[in-house]
Biopython code that builds the backbone (N, CA, C, O; Angstrom):
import numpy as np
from Bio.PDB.StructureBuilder import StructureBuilder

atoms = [
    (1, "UNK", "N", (1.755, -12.745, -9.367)),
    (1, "UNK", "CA", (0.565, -11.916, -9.334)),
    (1, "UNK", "C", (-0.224, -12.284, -8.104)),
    (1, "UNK", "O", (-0.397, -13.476, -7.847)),
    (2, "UNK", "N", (-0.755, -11.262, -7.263)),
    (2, "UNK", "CA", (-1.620, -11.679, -6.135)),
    (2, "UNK", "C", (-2.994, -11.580, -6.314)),
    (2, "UNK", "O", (-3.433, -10.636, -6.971)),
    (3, "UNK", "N", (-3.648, -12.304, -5.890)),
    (3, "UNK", "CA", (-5.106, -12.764, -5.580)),
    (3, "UNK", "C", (-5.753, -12.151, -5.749)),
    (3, "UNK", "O", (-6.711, -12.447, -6.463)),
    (4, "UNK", "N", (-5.542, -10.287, -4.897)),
    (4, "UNK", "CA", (-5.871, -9.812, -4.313)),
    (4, "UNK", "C", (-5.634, -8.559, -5.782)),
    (4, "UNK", "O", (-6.405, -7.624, -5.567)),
    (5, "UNK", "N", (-5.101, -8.400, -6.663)),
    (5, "UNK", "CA", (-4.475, -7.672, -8.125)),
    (5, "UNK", "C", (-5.735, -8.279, -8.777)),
    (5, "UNK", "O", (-6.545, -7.654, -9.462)),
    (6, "UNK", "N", (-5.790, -9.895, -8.390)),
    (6, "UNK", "CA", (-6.776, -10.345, -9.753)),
    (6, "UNK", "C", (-8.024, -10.085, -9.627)),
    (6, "UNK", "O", (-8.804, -10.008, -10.576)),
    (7, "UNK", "N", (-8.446, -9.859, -7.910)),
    (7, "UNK", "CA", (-9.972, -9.214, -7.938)),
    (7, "UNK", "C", (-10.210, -7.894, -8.108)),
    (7, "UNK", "O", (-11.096, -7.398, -8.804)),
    (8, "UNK", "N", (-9.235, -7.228, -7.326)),
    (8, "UNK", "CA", (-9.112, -5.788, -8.205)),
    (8, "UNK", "C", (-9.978, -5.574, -9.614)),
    (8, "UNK", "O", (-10.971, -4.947, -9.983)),
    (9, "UNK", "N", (-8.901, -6.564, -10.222)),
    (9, "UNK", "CA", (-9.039, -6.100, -11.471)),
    (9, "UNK", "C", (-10.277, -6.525, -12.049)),
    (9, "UNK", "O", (-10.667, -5.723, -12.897)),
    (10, "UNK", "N", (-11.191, -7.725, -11.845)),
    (10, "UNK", "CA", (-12.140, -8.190, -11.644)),
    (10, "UNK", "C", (-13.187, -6.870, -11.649)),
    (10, "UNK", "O", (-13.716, -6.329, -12.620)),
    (11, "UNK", "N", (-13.316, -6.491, -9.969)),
    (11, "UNK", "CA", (-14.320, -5.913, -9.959)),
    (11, "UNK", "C", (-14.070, -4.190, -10.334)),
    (11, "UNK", "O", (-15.048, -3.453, -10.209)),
    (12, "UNK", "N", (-12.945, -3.686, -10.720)),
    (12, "UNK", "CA", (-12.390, -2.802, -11.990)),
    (12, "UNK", "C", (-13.280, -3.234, -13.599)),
    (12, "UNK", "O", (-14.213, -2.659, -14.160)),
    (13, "UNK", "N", (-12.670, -4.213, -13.893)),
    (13, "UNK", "CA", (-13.696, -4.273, -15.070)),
    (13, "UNK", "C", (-15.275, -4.271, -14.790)),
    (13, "UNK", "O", (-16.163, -3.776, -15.485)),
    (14, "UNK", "N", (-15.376, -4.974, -13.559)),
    (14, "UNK", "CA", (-17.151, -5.181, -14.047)),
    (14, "UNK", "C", (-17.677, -4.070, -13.919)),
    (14, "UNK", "O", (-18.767, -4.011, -14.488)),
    (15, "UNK", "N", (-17.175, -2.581, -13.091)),
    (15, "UNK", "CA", (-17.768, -1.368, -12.736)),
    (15, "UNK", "C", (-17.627, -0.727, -14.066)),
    (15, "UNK", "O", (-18.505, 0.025, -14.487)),
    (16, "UNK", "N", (-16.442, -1.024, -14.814)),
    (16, "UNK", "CA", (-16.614, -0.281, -16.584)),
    (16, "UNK", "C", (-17.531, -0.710, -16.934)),
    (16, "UNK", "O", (-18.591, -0.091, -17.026)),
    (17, "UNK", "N", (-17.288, -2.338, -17.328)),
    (17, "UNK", "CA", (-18.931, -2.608, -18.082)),
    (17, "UNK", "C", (-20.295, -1.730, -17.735)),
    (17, "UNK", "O", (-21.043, -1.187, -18.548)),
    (18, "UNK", "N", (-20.397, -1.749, -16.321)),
    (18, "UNK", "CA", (-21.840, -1.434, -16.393)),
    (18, "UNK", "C", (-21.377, 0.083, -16.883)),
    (18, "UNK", "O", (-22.181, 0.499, -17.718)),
    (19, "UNK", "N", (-20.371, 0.978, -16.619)),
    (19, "UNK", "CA", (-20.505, 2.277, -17.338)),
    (19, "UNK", "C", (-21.035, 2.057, -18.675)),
    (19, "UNK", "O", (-21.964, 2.748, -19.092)),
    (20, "UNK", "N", (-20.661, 1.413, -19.164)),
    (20, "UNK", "CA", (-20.387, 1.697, -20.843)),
    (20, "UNK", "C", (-21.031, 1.275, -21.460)),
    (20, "UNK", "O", (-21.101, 1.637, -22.635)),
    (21, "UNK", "N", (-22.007, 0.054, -20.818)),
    (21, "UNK", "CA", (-23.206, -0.912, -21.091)),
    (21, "UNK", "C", (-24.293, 0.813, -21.095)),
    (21, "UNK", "O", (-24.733, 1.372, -22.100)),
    (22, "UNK", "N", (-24.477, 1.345, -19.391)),
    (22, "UNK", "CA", (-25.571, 2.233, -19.519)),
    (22, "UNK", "C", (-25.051, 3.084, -20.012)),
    (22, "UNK", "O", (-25.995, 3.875, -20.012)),
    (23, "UNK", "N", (-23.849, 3.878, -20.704)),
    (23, "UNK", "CA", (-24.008, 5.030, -21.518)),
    (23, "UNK", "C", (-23.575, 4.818, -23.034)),
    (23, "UNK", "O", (-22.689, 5.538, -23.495)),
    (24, "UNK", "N", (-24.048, 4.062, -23.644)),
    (24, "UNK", "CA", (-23.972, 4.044, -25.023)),
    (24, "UNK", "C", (-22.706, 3.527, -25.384)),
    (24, "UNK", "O", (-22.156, 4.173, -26.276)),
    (25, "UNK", "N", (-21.954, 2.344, -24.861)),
    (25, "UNK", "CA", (-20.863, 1.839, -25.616)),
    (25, "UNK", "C", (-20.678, 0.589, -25.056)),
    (25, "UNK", "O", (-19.954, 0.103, -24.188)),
    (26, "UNK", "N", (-21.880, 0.066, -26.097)),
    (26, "UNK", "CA", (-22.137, -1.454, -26.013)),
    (26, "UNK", "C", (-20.744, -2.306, -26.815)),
    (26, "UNK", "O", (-20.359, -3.436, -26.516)),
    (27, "UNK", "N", (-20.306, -1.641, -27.611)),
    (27, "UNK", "CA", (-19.289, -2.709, -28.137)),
    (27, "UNK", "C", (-17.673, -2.679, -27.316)),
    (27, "UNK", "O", (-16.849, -3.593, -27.281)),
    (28, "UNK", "N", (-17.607, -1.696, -26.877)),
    (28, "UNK", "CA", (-16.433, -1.400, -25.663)),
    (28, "UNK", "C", (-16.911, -2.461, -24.362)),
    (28, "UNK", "O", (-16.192, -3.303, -23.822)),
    (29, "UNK", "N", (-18.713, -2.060, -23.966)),
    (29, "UNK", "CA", (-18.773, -3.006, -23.219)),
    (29, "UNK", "C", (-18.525, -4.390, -23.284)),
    (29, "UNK", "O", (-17.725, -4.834, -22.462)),
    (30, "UNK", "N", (-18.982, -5.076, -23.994)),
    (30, "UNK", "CA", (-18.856, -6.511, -24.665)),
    (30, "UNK", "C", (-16.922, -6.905, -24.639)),
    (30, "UNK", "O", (-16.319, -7.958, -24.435)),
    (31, "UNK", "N", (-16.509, -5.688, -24.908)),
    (31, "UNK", "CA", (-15.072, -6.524, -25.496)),
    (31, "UNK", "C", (-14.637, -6.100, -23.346)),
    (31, "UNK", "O", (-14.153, -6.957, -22.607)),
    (32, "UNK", "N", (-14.888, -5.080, -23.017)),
    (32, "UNK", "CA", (-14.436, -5.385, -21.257)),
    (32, "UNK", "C", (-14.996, -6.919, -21.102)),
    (32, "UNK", "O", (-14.229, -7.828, -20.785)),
    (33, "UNK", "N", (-16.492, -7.157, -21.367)),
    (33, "UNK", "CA", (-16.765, -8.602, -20.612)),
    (33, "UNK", "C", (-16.496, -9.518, -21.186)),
    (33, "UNK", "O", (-16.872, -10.565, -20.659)),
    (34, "UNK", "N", (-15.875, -9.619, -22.275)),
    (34, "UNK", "CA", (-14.978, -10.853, -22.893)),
    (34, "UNK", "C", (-13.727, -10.430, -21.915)),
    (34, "UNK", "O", (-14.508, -10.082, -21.030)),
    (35, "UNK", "N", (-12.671, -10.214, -21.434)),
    (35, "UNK", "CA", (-11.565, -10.165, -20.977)),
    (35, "UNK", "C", (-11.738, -10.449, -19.598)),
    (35, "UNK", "O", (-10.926, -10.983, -18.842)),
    (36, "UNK", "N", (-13.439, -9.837, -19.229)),
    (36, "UNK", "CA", (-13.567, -10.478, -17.525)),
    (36, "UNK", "C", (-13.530, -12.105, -17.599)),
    (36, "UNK", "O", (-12.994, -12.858, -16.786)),
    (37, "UNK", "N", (-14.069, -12.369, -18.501)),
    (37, "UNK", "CA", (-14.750, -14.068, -18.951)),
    (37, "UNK", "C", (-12.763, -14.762, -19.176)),
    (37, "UNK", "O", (-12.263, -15.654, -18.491)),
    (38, "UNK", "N", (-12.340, -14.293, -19.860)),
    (38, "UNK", "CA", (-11.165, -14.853, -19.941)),
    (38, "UNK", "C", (-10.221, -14.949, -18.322)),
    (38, "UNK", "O", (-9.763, -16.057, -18.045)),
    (39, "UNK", "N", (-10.011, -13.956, -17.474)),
    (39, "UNK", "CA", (-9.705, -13.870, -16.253)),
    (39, "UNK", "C", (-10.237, -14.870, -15.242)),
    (39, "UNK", "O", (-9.612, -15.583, -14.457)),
    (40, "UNK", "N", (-11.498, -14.753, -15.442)),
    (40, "UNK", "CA", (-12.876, -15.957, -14.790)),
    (40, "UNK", "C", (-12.202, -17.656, -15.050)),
    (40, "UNK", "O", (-12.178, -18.497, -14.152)),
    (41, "UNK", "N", (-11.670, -17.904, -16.524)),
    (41, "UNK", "CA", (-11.595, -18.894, -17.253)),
    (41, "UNK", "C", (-10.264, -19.467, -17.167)),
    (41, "UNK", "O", (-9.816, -20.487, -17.689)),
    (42, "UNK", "N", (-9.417, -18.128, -15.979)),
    (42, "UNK", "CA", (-8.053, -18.576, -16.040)),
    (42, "UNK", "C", (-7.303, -18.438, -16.704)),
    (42, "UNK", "O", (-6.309, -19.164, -16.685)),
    (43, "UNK", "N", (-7.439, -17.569, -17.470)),
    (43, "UNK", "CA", (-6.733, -16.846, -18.445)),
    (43, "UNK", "C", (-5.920, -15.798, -18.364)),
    (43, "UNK", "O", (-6.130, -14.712, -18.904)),
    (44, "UNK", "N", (-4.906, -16.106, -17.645)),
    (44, "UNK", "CA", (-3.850, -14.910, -17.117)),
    (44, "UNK", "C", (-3.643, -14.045, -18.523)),
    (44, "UNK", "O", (-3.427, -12.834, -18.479)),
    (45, "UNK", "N", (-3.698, -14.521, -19.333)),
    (45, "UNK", "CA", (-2.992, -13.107, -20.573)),
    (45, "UNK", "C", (-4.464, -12.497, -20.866)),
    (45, "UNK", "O", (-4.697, -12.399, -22.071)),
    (46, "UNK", "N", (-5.499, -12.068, -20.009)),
    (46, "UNK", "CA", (-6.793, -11.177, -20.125)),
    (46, "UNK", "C", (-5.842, -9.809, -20.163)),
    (46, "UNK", "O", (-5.848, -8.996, -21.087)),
    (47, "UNK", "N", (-4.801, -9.710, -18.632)),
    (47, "UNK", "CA", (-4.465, -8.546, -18.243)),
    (47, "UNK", "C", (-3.267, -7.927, -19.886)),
    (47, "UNK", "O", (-3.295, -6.728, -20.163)),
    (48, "UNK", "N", (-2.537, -8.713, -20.587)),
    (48, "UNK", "CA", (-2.339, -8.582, -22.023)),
    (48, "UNK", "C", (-3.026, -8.161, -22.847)),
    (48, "UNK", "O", (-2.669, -7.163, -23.474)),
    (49, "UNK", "N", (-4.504, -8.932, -23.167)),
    (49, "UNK", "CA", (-5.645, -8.274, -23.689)),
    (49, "UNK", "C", (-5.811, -6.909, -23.429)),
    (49, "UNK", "O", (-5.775, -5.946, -24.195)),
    (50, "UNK", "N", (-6.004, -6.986, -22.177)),
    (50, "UNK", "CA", (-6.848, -5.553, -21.809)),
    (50, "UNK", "C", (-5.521, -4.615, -21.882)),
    (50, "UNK", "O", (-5.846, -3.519, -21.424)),
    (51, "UNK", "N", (-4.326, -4.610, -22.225)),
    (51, "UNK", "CA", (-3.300, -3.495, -22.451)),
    (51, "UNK", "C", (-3.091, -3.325, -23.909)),
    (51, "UNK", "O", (-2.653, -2.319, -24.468)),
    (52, "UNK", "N", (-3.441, -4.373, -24.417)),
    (52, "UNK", "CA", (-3.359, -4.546, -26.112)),
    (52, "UNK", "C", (-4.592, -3.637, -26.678)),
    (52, "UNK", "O", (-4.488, -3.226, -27.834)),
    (53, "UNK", "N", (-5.909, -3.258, -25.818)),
    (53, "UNK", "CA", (-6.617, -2.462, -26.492)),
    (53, "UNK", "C", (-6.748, -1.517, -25.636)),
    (53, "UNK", "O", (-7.922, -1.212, -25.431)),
    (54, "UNK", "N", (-5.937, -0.909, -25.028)),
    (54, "UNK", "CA", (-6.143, -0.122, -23.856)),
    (54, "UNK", "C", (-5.543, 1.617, -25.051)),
    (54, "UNK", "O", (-6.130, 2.681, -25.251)),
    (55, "UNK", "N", (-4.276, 1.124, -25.511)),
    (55, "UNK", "CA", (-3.542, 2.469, -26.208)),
    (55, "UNK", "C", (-3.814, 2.612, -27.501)),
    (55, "UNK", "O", (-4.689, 2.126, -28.217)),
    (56, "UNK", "N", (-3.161, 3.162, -27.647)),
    (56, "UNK", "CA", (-3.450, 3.688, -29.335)),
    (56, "UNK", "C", (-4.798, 4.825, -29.754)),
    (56, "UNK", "O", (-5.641, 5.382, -29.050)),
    (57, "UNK", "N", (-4.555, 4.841, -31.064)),
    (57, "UNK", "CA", (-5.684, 6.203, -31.597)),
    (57, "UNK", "C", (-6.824, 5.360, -31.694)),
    (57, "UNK", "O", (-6.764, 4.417, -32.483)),
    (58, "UNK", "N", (-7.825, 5.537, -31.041)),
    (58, "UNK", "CA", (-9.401, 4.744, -30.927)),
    (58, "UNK", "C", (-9.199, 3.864, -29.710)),
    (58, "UNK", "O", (-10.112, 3.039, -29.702)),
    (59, "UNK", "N", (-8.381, 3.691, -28.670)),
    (59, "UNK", "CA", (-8.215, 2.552, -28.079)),
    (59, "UNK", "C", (-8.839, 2.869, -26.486)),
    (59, "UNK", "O", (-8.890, 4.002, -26.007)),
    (60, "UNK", "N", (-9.117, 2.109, -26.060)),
    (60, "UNK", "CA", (-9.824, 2.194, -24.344)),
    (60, "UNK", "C", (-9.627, 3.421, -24.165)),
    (60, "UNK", "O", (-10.427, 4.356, -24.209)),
    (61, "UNK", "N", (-8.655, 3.404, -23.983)),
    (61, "UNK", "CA", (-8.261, 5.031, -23.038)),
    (61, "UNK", "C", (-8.567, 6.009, -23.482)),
    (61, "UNK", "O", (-8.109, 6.963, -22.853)),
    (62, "UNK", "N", (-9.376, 6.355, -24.624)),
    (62, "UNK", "CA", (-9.781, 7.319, -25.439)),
    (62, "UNK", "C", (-10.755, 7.281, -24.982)),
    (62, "UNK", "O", (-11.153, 8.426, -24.768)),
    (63, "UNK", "N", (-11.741, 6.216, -24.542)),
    (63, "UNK", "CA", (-13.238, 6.670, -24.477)),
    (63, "UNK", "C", (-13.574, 7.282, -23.486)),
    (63, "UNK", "O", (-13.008, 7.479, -22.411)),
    (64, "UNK", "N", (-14.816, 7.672, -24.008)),
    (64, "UNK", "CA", (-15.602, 8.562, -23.169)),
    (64, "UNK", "C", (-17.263, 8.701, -23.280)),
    (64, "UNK", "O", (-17.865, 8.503, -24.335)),
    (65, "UNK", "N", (-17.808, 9.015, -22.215)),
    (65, "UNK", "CA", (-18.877, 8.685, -22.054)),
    (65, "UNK", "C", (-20.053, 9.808, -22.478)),
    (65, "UNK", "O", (-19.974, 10.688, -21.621)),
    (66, "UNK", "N", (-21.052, 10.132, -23.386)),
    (66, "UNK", "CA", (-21.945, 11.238, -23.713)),
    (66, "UNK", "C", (-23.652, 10.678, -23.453)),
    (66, "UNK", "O", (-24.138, 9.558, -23.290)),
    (67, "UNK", "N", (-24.009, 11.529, -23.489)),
    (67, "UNK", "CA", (-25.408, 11.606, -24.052)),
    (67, "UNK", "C", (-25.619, 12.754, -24.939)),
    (67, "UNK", "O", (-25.038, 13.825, -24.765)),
    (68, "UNK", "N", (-26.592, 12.495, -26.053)),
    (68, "UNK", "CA", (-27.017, 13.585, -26.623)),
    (68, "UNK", "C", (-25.433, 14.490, -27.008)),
    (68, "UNK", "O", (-25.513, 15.717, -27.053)),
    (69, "UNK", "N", (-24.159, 13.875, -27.249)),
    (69, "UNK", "CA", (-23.324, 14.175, -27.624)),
    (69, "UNK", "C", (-22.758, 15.125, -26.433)),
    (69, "UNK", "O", (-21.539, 15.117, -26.258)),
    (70, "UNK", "N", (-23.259, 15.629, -25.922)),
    (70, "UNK", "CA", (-23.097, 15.966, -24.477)),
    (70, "UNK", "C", (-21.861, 15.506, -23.117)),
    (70, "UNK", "O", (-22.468, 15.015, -22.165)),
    (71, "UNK", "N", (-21.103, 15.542, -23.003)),
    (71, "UNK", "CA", (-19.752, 14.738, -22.322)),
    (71, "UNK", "C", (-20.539, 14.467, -20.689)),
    (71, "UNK", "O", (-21.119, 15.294, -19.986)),
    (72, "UNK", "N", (-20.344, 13.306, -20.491)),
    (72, "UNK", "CA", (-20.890, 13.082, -18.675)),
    (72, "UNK", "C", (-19.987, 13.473, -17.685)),
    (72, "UNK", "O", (-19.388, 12.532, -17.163)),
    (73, "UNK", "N", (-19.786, 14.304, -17.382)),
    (73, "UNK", "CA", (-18.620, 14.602, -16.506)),
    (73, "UNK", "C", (-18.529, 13.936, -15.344)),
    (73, "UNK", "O", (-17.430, 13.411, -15.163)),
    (74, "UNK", "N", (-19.407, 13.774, -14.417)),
    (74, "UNK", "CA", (-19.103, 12.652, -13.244)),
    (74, "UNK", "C", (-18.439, 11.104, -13.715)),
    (74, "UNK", "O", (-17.455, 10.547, -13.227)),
    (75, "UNK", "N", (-19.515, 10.530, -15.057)),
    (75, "UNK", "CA", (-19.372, 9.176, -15.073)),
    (75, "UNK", "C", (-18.238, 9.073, -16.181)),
    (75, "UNK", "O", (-17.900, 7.959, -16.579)),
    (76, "UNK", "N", (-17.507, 10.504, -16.801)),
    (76, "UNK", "CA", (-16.250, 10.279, -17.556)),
    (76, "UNK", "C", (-15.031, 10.663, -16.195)),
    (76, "UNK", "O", (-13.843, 10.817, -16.480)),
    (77, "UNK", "N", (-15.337, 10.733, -15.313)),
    (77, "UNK", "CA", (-14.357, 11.109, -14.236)),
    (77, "UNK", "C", (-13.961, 10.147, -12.906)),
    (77, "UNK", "O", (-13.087, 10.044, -12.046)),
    (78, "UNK", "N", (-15.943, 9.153, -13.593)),
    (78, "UNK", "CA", (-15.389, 7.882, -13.071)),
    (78, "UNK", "C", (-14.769, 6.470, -13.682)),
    (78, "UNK", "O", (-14.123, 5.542, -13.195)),
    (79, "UNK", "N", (-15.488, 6.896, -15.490)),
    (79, "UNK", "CA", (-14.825, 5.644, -16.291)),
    (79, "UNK", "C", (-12.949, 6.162, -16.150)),
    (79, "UNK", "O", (-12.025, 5.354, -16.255)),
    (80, "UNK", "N", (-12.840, 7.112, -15.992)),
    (80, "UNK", "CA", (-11.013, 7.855, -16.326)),
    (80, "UNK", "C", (-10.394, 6.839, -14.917)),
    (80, "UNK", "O", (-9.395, 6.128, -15.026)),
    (81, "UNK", "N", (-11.202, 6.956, -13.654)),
    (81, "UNK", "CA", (-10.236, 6.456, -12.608)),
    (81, "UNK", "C", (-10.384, 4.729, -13.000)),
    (81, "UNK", "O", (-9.400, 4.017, -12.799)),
    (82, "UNK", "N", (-11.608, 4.146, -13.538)),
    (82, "UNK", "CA", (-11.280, 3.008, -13.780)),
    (82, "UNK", "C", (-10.241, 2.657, -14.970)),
    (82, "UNK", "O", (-9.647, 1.588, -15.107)),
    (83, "UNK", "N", (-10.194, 3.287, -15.426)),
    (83, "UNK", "CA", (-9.341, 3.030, -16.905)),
    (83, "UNK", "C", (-7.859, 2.922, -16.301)),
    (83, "UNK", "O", (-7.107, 1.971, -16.517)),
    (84, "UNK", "N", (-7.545, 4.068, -15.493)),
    (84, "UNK", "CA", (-6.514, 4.088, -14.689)),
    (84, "UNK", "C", (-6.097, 2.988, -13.881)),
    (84, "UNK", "O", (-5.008, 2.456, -14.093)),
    (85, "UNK", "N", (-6.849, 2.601, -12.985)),
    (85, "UNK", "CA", (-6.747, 1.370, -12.359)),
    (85, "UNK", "C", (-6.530, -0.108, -13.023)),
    (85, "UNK", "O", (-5.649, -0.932, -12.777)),
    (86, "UNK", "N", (-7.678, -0.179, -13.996)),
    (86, "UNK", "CA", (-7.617, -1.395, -14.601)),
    (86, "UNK", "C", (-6.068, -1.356, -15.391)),
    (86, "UNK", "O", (-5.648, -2.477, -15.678)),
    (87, "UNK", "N", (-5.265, -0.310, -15.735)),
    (87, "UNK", "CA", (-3.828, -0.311, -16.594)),
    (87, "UNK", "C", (-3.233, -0.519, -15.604)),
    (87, "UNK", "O", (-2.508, -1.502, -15.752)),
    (88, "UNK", "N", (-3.153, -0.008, -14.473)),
    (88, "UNK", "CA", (-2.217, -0.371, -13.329)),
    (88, "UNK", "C", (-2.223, -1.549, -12.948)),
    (88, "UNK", "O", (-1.059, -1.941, -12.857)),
    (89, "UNK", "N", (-2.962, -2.334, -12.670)),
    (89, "UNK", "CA", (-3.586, -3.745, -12.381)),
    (89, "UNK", "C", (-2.902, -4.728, -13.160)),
    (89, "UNK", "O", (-2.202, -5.666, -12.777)),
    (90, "UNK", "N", (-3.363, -4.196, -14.856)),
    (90, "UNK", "CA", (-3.052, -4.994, -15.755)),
    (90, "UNK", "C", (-1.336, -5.134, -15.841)),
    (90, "UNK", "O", (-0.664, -6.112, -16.167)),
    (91, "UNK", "N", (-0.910, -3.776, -15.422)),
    (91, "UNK", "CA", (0.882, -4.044, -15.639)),
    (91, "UNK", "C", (1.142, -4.841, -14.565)),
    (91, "UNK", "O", (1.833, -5.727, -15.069)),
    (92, "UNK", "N", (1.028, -5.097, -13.380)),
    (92, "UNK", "CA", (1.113, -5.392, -12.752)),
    (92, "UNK", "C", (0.922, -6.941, -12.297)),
    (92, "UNK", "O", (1.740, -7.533, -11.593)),
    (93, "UNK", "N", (-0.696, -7.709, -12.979)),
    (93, "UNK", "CA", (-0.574, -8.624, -13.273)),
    (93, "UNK", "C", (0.124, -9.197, -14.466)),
    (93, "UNK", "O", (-0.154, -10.391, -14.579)),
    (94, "UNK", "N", (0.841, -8.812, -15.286)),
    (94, "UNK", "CA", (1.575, -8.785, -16.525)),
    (94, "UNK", "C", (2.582, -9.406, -16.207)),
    (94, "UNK", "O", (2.865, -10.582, -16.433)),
    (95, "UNK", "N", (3.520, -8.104, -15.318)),
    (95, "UNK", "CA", (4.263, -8.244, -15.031)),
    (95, "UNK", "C", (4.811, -9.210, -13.475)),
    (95, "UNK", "O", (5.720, -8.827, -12.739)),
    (96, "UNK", "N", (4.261, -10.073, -13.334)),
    (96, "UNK", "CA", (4.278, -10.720, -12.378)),
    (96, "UNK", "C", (4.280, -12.171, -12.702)),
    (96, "UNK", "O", (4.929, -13.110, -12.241)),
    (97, "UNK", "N", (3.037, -12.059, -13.960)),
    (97, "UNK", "CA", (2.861, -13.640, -14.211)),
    (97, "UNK", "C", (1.643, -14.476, -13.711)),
    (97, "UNK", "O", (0.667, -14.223, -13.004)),
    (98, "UNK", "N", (2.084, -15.531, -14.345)),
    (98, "UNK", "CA", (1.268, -16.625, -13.357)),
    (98, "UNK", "C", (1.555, -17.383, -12.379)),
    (98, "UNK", "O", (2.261, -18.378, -12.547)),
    (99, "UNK", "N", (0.966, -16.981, -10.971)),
    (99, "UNK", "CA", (1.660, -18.357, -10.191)),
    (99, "UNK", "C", (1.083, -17.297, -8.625)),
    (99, "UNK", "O", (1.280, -17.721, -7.486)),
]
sb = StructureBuilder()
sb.init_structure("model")
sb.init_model(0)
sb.init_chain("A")
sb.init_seg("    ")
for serial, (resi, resn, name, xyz) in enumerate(atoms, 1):
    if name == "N":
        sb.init_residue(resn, " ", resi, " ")
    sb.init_atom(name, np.array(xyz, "f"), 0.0, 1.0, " ", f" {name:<3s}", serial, name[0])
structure = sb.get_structure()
């Protein structure tokens, strides 16, 4: 895995958090900044984490961002390219390892 994958992915997550922190998905946020904290901590299987809740029915990749039930179209068009990125990242550091 390169250096350069792990800040990626770094500053990939921290740009979700603040999405999801300011539009109403504080508990999505919290579980992104537990997985940054694990990465931070040296915790190569974060990028595991973050694929383990990435799929499925209710899972990362489902969300989306509203107000007033209302869909955000810019900031769901920008959480979509991070979501994208951070899975690419994550296979990638996955699949590479530690070292």
């Amino acid at each position: 895995m390169s250096k350069q994958d792990i800040s990626k992915f770094e500053d990939a997550l921290l740009k979700a958090y603040g999405l999801l922190q300011q539009f109403g998905q504080p508990a999505w946020a919290k579980r992104i900044y537990e997985i940054g904290g694990q990465l931070q901590e040296g915790h190569w299987d974060a990028a595991n984490t973050f694929l383990r809740i990435y799929g499925g029915s209710g899972g990362f990749g489902e969300v989306y961002l509203s107000a007033n039930g209302v869909p955000l179209s810019s900031e769901n068009t920008e959480l979509d390219a991070l979501k994208d990125e951070l899975f690419v990242l994550a296979r990638s550091i996955k699949n590479r390892g530690p070292g």
